[in-house]
C-alpha positions in Angstrom: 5.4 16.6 2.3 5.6 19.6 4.5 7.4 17.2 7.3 9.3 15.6 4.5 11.2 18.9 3.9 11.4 19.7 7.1 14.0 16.9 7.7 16.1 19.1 5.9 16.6 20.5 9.2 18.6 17.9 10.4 16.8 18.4 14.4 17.5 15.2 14.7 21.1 15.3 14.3 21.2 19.0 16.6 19.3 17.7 18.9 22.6 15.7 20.2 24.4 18.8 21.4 21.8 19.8 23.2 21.0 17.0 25.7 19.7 18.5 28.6 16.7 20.7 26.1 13.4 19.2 26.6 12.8 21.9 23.0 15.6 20.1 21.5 15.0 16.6 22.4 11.1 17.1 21.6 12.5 18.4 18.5 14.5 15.4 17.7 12.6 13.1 19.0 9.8 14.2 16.2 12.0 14.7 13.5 13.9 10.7 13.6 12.0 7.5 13.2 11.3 5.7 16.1 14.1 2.7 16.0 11.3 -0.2 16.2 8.3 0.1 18.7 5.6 3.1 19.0 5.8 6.3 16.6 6.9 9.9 16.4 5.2 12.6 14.0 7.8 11.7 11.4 6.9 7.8 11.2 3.0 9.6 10.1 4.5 11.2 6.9 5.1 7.3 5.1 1.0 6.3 6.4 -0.1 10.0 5.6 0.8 9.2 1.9 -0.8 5.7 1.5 -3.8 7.1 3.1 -4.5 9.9 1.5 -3.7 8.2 -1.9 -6.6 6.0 -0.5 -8.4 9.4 -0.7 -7.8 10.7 -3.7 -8.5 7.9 -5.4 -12.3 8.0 -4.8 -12.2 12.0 -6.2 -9.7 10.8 -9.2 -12.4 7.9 -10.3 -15.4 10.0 -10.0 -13.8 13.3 -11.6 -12.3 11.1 -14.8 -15.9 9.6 -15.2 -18.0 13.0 -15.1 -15.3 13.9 -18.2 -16.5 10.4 -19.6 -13.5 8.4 -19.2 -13.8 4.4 -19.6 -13.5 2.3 -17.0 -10.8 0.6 -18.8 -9.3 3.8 -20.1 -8.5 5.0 -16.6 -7.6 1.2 -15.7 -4.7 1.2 -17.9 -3.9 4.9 -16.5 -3.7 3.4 -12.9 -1.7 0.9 -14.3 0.7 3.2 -15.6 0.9 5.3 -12.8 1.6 2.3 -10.2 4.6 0.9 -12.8 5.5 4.4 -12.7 5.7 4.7 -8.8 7.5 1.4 -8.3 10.6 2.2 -10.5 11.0 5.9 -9.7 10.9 4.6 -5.7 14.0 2.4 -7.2 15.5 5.4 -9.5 15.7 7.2 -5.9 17.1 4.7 -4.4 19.6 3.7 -6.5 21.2 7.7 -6.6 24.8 8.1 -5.7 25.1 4.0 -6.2 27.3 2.1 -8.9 24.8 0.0 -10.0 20.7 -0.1 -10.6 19.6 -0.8 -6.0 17.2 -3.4 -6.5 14.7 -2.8 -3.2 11.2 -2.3 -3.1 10.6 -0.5 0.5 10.9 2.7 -0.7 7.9 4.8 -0.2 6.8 5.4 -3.8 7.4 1.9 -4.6 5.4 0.7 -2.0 2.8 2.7 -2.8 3.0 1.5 -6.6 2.4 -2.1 -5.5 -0.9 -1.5 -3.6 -1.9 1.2 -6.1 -4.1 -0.9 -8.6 -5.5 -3.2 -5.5 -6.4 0.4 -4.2 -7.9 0.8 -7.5 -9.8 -1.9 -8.1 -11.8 -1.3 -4.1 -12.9 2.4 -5.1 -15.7 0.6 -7.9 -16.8 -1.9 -4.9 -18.8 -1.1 -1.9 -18.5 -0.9 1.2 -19.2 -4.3 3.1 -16.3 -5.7 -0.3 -13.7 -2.8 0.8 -14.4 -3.9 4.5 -13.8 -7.7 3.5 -10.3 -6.7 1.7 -9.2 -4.9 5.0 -10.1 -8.0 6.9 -8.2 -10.7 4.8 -5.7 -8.4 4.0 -4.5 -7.8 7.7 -5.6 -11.6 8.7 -3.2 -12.8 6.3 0.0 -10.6 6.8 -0.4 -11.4 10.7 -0.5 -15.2 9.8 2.3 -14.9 7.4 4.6 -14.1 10.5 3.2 -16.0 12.9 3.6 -19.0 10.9 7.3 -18.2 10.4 9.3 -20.3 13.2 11.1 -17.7 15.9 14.6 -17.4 15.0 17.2 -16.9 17.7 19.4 -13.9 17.3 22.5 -14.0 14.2 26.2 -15.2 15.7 27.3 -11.9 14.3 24.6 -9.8 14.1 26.2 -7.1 12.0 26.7 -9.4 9.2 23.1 -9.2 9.0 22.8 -5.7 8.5 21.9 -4.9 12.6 22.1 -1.5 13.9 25.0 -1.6 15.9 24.3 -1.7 20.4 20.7 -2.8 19.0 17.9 -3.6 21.8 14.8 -3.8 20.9 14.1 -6.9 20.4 11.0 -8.6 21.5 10.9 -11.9 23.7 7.8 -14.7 23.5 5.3 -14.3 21.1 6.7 -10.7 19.5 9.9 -12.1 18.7 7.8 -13.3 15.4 8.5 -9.0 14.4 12.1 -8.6 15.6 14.4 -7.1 13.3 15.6 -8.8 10.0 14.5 -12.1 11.6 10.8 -12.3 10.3 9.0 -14.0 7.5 9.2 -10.6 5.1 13.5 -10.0 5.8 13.4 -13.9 4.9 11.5 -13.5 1.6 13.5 -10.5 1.2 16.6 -12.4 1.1 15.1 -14.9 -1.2 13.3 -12.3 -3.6 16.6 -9.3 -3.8 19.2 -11.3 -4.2 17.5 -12.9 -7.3 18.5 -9.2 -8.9 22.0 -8.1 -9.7 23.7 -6.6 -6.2 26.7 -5.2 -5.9 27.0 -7.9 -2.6 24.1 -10.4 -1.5 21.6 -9.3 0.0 21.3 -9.8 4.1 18.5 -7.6 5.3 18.2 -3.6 5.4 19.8 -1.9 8.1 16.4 0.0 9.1 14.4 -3.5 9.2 11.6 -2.7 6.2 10.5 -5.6 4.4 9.0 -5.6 0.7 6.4 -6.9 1.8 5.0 -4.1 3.6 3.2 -3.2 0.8 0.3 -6.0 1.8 -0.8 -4.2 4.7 0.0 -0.8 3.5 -2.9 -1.4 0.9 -5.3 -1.6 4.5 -3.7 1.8 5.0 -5.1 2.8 1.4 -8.6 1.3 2.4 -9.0 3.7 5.2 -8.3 6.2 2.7 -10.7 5.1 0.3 -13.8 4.9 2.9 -12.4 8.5 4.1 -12.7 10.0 0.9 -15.7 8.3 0.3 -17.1 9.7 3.8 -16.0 13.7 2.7 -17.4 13.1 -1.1 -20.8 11.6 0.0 -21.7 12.3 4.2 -23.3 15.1 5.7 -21.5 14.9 8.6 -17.9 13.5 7.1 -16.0 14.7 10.2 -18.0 12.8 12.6 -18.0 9.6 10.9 -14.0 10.6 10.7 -13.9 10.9 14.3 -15.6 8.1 15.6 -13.5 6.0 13.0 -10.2 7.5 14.1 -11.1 6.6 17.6 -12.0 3.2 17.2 -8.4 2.5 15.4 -6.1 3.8 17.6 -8.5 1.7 20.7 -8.4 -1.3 18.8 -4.0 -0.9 17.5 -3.9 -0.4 21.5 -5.9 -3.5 22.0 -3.9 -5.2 19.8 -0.4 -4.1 21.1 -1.2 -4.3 24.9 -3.4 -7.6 24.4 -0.5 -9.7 23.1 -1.8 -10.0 19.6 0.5 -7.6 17.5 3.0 -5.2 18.3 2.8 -1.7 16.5 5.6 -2.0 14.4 5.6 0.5 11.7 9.0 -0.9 10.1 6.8 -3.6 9.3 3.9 -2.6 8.9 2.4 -4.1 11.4 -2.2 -5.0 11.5 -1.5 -2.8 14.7 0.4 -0.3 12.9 -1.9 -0.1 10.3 -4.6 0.8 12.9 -2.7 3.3 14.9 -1.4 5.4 12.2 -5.1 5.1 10.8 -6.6 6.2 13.5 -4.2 9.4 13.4 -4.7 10.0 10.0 -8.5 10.0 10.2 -7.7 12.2 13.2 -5.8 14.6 11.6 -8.2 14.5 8.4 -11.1 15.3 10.3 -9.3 18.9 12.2 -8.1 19.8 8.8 -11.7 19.1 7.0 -13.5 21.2 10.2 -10.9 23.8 9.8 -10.8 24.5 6.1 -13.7 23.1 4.6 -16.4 24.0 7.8 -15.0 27.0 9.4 -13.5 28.3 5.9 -10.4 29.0 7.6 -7.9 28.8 4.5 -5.2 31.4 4.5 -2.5 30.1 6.7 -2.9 26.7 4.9 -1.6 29.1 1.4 2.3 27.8 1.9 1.2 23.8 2.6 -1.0 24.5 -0.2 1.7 25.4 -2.4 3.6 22.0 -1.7 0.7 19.8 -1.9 -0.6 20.2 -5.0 2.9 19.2 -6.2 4.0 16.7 -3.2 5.8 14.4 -6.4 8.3 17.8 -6.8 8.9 17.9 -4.1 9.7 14.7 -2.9 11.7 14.1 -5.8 13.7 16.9 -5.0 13.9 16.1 -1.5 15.6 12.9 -2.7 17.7 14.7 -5.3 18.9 17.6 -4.8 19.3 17.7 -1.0 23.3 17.5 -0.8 23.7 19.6 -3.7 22.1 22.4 -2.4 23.6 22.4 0.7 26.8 22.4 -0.7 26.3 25.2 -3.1 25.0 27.2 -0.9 28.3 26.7 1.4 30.4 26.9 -1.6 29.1 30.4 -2.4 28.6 32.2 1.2 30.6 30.0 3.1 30.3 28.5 6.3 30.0 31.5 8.4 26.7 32.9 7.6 25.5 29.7 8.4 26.8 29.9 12.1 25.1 32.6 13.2 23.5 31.2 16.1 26.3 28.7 16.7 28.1 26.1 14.8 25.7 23.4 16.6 22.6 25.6 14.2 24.2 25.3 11.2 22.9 22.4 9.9 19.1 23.9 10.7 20.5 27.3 8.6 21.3 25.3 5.8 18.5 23.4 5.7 16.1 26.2 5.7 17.8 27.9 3.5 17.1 24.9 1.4 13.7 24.2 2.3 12.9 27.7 1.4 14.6 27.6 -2.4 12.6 24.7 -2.6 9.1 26.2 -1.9 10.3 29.2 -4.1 10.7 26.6 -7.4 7.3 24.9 -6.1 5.6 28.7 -5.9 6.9 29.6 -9.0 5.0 26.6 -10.2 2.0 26.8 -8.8 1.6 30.7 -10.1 2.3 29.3 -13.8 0.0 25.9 -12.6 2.6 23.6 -13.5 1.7 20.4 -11.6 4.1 17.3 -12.5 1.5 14.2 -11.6 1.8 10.5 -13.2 
């Protein structure tokens, strides 16, 4: 959530005037998804979230049955909360639009369609949860490599292609090239059987509804990492060794010919590189904080955590308005300081920080807004 707001930044966008920084362009590079192939440390913020609702699942289930919840009675709770996830994802994306936007690759919605099969794994054990991750990635390879390689659109912009596009794949790949794949071509069967305000060609950054399927591997690895930290001695090592063997086998995958590491869609290879880091970065943070007790500096990431739904919501919401007001009532000049090129960084960290001052002022009064 942390990097989430720090897009507010807008490095990205700065780091065009300043082509010859290897700061700025590191900076940039970071802070923008990659357009199709590999990953940057903003593609990890979409996995982080799947994953560690993985993880929390396991310390939800077992803190709702120590208060003696039902089984069914936190059943219908998870059911809730997944219906819950799937039509805020579309309440954010539907903002500043005429009509009700009808997708489902927005993050919360994704997440609220692998929810309750993340659910269901955290009662079974773990030879069943290992089963799931098998079929689960087995089947979403085969569903796009039994779809026929389509040569590229006449005109590809009327099919929502990034304009000067080049990464498409040749030979086997070309089953994952951009918005000509099995999950753009049940998209445009699926979307367009909802009201649009124009039919519904393919999404200009190549996601696919279907994502979800693999993302609920993603939520696996979650569940056996919180399951590791609740239960192991050694939690960190088990993390390790099982971050390490993802990110060898996504590179197996990706440089054997098998699967490219695709996070746009989701990819079996994707799923196991951006695993692999998440188990890698779990298992600093758990030596850090929980071995070497080293918790202070961790107070402000703290502070947006425990309400990551605020502020992603906000994030979403409140964004342009704030920037904006902010102009509207100092002006642009403050803002330029350190150059026109900055200002978008000033304004953006101005924001950032009234954010974390409304998510402060919550956490002192522990308001937490959860579903």
């Amino acid at each position: 959530m942390f990097l989430l707001g720090l897009r507010l930044l807008e490095f990205d966008e700065v780091s065009k005037h300043f082509p010859d920084s290897a700061v700025w362009q590191f900076l940039g590079h970071h802070s923008s998804h990659i357009p199709w192939v590999g990953c940057s440390l903003n593609d990890l913020i979409h996995p982080s979230f799947a994953f560690l609702t993985g993880a929390s699942i396991v310390f939800s289930v077992s803190s709702r049955s120590r208060k003696g919840q039902s089984q069914w009675h936190m059943t219908l709770h998870a059911l809730w909360r997944s219906v819950a996830l799937i039509f805020l994802g579309i309440f954010l994306r539907s903002v500043d639009r005429d009509a009700t936007h009808w997708t489902f690759d927005e993050t919360l919605t994704q997440t609220g369609l692998g929810y309750m099969a993340a659910f269901a794994l955290a009662y079974c054990g773990t030879r069943t949860r290992w089963i799931w991750f098998t079929i689960v990635l087995t089947a979403s390879w085969l569903f796009y490599v039994c779809f026929p390689i389509m040569p590229p659109h006449g005109n590809p912009m009327d099919f929502n292609t990034p304009e000067g596009w080049q990464h498409d794949f040749t030979g086997f790949y070309a089953h994952w090239n951009h918005n000509r794949n099995a999950g753009w071509s049940f998209d445009r069967w699926l979307l367009n059987e909802f009201p649009r305000e124009r039919p519904y060609v393919g999404y200009l950054g190549g996601y696919t509804t279907l994502n979800f399927v693999p993302t609920i591997a993603t939520m696996i690895l979650g569940l056996m990492a919180g399951t590791w930290i609740k239960r192991s001695d050694q939690p960190a090592r088990q993390l390790m060794i099982a971050s390490v063997a993802c990110l060898a086998f996504s590179f197996a995958l990706h440089f054997g010919g098998i699967c490219p590491i695709v996070k746009r869609l989701w990819t079996p290879a994707w799923v196991f590189f951006s695993g692999g880091c998440c188990l890698l970065i779990l298992a600093a943070l758990y030596q850090i904080i929980d071995v070497r007790q080293w918790r202070r500096w961790s107070f402000p990431f703290l502070v947006i955590g425990v309400n990551s739904l605020a502020i992603y919501v906000m994030r979403h919401t409140l964004d342009i308005w704030f920037s904006e007001t902010l102009q509207k009532h100092f002006g642009t000049r403050v803002f330029q300081i350190f150059g026109a090129e900055l200002q978008p960084v000033m304004i953006g960290a101005c924001t950032f920080f009234i954010f974390w001052l409304v998510l402060l002022w919550m956490y002192r009064r522990k308001i937490y807004i959860r579903l």
